[in-house]
TISEZA-541250 format. One record per residue (C-alpha): residue in three letters; residue number from 1; x, y, z. Coordinates in nm, 2 decimals, always signed. Layout:
+------+-----+--------+--------+--------+
| code | pos |      X |      Y |      Z |
+------+-----+--------+--------+--------+
|  ALA | NUM |      X |      Y |      Z |
...
+------+-----+--------+--------+--------+
//
This chain:
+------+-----+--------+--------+--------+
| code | pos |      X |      Y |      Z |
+------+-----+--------+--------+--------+
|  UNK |   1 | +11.49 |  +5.61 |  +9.91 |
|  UNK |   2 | +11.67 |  +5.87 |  +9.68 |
|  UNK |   3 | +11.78 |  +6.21 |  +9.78 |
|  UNK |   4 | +11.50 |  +6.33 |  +9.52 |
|  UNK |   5 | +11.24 |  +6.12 |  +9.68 |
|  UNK |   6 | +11.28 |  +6.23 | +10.04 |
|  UNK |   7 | +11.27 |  +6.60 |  +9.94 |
|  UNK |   8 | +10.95 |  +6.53 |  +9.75 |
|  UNK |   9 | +10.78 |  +6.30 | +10.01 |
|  UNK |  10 | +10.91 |  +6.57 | +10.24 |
|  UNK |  11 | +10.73 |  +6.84 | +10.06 |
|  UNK |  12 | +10.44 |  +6.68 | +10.02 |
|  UNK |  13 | +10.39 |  +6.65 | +10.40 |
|  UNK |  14 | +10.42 |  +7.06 | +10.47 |
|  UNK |  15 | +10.73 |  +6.92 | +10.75 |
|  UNK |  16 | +10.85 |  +7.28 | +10.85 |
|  UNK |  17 | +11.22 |  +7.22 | +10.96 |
|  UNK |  18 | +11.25 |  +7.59 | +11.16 |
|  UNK |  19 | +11.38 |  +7.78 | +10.89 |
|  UNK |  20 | +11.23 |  +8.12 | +10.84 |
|  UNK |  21 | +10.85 |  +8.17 | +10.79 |
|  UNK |  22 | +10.74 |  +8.34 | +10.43 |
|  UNK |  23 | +10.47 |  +8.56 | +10.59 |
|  UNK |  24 | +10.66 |  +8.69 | +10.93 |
|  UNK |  25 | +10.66 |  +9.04 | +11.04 |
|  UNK |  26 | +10.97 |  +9.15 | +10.82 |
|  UNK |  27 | +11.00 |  +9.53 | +10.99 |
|  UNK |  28 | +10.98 |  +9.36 | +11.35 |
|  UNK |  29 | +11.27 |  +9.15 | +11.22 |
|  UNK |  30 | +11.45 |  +9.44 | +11.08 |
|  UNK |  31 | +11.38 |  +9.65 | +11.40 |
|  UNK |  32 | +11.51 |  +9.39 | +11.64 |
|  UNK |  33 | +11.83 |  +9.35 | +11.41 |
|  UNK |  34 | +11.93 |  +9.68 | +11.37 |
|  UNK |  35 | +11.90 |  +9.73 | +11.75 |
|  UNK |  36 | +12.10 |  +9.41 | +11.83 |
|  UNK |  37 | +12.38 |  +9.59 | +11.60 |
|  UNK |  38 | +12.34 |  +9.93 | +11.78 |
|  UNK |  39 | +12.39 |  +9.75 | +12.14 |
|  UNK |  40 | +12.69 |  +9.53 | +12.00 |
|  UNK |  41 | +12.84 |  +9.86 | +11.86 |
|  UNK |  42 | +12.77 | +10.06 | +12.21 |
|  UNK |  43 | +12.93 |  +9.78 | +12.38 |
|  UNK |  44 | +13.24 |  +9.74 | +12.18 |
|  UNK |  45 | +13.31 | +10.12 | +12.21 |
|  UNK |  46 | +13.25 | +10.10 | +12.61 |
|  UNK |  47 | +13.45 |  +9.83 | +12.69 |
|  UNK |  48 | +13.75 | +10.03 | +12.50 |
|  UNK |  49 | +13.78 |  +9.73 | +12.18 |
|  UNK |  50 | +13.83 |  +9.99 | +11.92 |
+------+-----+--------+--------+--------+
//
């Protein structure tokens, strides 16, 4: 099989390989993010790194 036939046989199954889903809750993501980078920043300054 080609490279071109395995993506299309591929596709036509629906095979999901864990990538990010379309429909998600987007602002859940967001929210979770932005407090991942708050908690990383709060740590950084408390452990004196810069």
């Amino acid at each position: 099989m080609t490279a071109h036939s395995v993506t299309a046989a591929t596709a036509a199954t629906g095979v999901r390989t864990g990538g990010p889903e379309d429909d998600g809750p987007r602002i859940a993501e967001h929210v979770m993010g932005w407090t991942l980078v708050v908690v990383v920043a709060m740590l950084v300054t408390q452990l004196g790194l810069l």
